[in-house]
KEKE-3310 file (N, C-alpha, C; in steps of 0.2 Angstrom, whole numbers, plus 5000, padded with zeros to 4 digits):
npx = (5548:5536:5531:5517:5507:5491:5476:5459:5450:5437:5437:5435:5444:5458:5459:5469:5474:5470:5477:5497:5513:5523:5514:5509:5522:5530:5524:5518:5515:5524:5519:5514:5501:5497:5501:5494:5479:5484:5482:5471:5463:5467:5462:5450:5450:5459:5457:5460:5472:5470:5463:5474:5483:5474:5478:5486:5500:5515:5516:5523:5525:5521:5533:5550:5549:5540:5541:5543:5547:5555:5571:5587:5594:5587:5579:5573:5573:5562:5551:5544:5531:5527:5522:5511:5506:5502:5492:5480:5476:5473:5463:5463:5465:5476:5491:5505:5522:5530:5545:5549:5553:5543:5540:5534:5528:5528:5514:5513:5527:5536:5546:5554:5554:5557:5552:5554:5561:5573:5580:5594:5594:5586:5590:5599:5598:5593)
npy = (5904:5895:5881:5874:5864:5861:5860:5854:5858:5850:5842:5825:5811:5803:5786:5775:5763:5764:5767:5768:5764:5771:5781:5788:5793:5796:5806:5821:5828:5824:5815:5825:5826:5811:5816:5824:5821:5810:5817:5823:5813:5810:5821:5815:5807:5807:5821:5829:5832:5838:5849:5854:5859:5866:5876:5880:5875:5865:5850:5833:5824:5811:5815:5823:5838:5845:5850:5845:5852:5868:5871:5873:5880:5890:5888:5877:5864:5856:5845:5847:5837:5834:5849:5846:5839:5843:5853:5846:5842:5853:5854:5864:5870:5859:5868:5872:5878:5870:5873:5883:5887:5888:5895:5893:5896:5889:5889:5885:5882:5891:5890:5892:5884:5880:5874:5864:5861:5853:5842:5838:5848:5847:5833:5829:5837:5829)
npz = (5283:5289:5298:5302:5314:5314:5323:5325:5341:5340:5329:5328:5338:5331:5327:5334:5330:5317:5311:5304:5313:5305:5300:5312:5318:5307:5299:5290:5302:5312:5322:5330:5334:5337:5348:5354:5353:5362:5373:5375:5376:5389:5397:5399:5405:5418:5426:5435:5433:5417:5424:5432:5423:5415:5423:5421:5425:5423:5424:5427:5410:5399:5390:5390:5397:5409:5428:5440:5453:5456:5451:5449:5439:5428:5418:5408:5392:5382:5375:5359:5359:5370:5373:5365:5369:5381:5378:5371:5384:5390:5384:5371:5355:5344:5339:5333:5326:5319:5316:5326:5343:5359:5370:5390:5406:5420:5431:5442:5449:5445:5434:5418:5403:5386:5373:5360:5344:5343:5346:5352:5361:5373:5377:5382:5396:5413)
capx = (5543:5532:5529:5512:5503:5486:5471:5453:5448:5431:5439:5436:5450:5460:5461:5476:5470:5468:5485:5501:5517:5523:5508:5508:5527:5534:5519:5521:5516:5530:5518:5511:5494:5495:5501:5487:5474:5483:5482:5462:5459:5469:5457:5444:5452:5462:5451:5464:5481:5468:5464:5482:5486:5471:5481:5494:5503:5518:5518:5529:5518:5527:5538:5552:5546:5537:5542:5538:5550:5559:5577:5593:5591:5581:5575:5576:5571:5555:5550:5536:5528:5523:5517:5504:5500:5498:5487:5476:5476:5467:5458:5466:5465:5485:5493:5515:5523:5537:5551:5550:5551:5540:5541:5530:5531:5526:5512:5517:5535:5540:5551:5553:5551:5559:5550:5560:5562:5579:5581:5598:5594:5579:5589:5605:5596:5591)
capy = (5899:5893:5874:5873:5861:5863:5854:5859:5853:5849:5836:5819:5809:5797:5781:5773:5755:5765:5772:5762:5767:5777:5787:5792:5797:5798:5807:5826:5833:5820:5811:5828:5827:5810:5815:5829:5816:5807:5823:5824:5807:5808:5824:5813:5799:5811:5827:5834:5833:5840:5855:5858:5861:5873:5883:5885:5870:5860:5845:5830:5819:5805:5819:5831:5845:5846:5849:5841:5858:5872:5868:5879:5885:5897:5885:5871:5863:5852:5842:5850:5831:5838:5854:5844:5834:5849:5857:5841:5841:5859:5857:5869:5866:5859:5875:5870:5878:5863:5876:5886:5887:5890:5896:5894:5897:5885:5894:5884:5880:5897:5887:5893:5879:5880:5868:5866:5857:5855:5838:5840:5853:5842:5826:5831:5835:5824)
capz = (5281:5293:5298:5308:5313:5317:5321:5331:5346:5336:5327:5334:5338:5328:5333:5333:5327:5310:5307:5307:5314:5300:5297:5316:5318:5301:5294:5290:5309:5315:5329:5336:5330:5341:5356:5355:5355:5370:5379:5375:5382:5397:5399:5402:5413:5422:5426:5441:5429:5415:5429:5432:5416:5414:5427:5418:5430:5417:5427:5422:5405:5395:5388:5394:5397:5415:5432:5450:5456:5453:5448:5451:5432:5427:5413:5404:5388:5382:5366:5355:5360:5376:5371:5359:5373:5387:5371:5370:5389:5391:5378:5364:5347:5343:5336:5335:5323:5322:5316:5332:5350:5360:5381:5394:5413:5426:5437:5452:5450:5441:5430:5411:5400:5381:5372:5355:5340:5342:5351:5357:5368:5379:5377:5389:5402:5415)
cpx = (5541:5530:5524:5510:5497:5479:5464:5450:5439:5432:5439:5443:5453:5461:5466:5477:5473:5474:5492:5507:5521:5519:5508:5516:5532:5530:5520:5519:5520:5527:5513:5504:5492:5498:5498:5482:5476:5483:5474:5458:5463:5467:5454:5444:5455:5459:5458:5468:5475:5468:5470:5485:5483:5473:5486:5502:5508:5520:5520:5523:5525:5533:5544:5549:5543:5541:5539:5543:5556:5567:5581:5592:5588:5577:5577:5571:5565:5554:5543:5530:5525:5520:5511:5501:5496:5492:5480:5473:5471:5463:5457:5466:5473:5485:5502:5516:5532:5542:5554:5552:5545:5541:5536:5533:5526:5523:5514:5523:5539:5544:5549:5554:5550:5557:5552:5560:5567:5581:5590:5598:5591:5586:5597:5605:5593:5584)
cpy = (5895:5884:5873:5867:5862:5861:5856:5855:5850:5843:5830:5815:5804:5792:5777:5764:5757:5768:5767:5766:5774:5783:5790:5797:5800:5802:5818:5832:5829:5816:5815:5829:5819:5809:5820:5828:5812:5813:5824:5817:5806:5812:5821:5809:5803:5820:5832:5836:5838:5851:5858:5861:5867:5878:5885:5880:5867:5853:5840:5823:5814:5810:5822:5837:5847:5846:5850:5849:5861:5870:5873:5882:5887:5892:5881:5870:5856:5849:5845:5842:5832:5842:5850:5838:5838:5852:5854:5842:5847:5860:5864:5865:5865:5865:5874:5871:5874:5867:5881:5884:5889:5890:5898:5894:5895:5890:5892:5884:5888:5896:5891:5886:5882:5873:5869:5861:5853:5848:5837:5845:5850:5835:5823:5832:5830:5825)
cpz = (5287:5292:5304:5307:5319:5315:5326:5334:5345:5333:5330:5331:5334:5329:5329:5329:5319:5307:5308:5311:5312:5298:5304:5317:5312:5296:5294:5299:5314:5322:5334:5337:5336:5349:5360:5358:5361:5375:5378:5380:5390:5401:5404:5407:5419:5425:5431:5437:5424:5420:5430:5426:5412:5417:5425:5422:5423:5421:5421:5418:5403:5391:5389:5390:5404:5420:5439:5452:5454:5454:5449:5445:5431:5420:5410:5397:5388:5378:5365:5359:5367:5376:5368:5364:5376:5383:5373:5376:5393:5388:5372:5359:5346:5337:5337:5329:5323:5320:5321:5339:5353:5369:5384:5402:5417:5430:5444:5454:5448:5437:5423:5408:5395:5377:5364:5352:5340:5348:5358:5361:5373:5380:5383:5396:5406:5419)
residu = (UNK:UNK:UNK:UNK:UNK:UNK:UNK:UNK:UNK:UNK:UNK:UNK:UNK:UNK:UNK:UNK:UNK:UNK:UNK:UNK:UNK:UNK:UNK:UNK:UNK:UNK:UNK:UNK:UNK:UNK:UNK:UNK:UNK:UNK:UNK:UNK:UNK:UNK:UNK:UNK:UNK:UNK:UNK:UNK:UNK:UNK:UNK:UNK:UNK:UNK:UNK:UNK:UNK:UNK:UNK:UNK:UNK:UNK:UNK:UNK:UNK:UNK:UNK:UNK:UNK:UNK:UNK:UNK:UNK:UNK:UNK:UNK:UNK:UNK:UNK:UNK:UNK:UNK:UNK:UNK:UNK:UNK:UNK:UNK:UNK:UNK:UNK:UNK:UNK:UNK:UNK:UNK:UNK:UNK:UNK:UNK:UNK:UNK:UNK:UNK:UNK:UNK:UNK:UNK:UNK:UNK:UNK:UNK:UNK:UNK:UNK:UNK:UNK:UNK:UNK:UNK:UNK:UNK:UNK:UNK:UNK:UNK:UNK:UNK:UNK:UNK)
# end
């Protein structure tokens, strides 16, 4: 069984005013849907980070999950919460299905990057 969420970069953004607490994090995409939208507006403020991201770059957002350099490990873990920003951030439509994982690979750092439901995995490292 599949837990997506998914949402199109067509949609205009939510404003945060209009929602409360609970409707953003306890609501059924658990928060990802707004750290999607702050990954669209930091687009616009931020155009360079935007561009790195387009490259496929996982620099470090309010999240874990990004890194300033490559690390003795061959990879580490991330919170879905960064994915659904980097998403927002290049301009994709949010696509996370919250039951999974998902891995991507740092173009500049060469790091792997397990971005994971599974908070105790992200939440040990430093």
């Amino acid at each position: 069984m599949t837990h997506r969420i998914v949402r199109s970069i067509s949609e205009p953004m939510r404003e945060e005013t209009d929602l409360t607490w609970e409707e953003i994090w306890q609501g059924p995409d658990k928060g990802l849907i707004h750290c999607w939208d702050l990954g669209r507006k930091r687009a616009m403020q931020e155009p360079e980070l935007a561009d790195k991201i387009k490259r496929n770059e996982l620099p470090p957002l309010g999240w874990k999950g990004g890194v300033e350099r490559r690390l003795k490990l061959k990879e580490k873990f991330g919170a879905l919460f960064y994915l659904a920003e980097w998403q927002g951030l290049r301009g994709d439509d949010l696509d996370i299905d919250i039951s999974k994982e998902v891995e991507l690979l740092c173009s500049r750092t060469g790091m792997r990057v397990i971005f994971t439901p599974h908070t105790e995995k992200y939440a040990k490292d430093s």
